[in-house]
N, C-alpha and C positions, 0 to 999 in steps of 0.2 A: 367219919366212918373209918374204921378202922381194918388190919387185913383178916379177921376171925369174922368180920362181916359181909367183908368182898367174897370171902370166899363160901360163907353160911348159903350168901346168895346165889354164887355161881352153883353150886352143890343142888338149891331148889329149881335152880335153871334144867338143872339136867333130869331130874325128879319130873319137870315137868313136861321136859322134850320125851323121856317114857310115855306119860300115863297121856299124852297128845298124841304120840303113837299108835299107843293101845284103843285107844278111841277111836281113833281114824281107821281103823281096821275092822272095828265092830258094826260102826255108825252103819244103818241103812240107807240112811240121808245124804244123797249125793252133797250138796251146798256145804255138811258139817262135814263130809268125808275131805272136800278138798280145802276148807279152811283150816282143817285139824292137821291137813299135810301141808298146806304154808305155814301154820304156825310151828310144827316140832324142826322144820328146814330152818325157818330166820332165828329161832328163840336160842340155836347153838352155836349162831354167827354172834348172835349180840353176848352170849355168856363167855364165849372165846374173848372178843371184846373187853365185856368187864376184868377177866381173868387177867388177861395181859398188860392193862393200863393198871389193875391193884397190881400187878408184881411187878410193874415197872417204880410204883411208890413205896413197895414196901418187900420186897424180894420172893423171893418162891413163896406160894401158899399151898401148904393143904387143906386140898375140896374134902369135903366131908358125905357122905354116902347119907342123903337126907330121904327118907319114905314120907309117903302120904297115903289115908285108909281113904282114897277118894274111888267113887264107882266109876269106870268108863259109862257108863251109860247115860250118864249126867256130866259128860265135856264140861257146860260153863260151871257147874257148884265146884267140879274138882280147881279147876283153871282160875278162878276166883281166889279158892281158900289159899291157892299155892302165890297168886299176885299179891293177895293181903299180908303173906308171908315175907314176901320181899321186899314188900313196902313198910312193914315193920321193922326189916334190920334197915334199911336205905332213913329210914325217920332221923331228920336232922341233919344229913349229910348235904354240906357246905363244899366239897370239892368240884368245881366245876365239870370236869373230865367224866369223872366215877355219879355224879348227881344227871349230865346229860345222856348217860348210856342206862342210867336208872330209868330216866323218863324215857326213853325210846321202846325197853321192856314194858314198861306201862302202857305206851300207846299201842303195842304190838299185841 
């Protein structure tokens, strides 16, 4: 992995901490209300994360300003398509550091 994809990632990271926001805001559903507010709380610890250990390998990066036409009203379709996103630039990444902070977004 390279640093155009550490930071493609951190960039979807923050894409997703909005639209987990904006979800969590609309949701009627207490249960999605406050898992939609655990997740946009940890998903900016673990992006800081990845952001810090790729520019500890590879020097400053710029995040890039990444949108998604995802509906709040369907949390998992949007949350999904933005995880398959991340797990497409993480595809093949061998770095131990940046590959465990990949998987920890995943389980998150």
């Amino acid at each position: 992995m390279d640093s155009k994809k550490v930071a493609k990632i951190v960039g979807i990271m923050f894409a997703s901490r909005d639209f987990a926001h904006r979800a969590h805001l609309k949701t009627p559903d207490y249960s999605k209300h406050m898992a939609l507010n655990s997740f946009y709380l940890e998903i900016i610890e673990l992006a800081d994360d990845l952001a810090e250990v790729g520019q500890g390998m590879f020097g400053i990066m710029s995040i890039p300003t990444v949108t998604f036409k995802s509906d709040v009203s369907d949390p998992i379709k949007g949350l999904t398509a933005q995880m398959n996103a991340v797990l497409e630039e993480a595809d093949g990444c061998s770095v131990g550091a940046l590959k465990n902070i990949v998987d920890e977004i995943q389980a998150l």
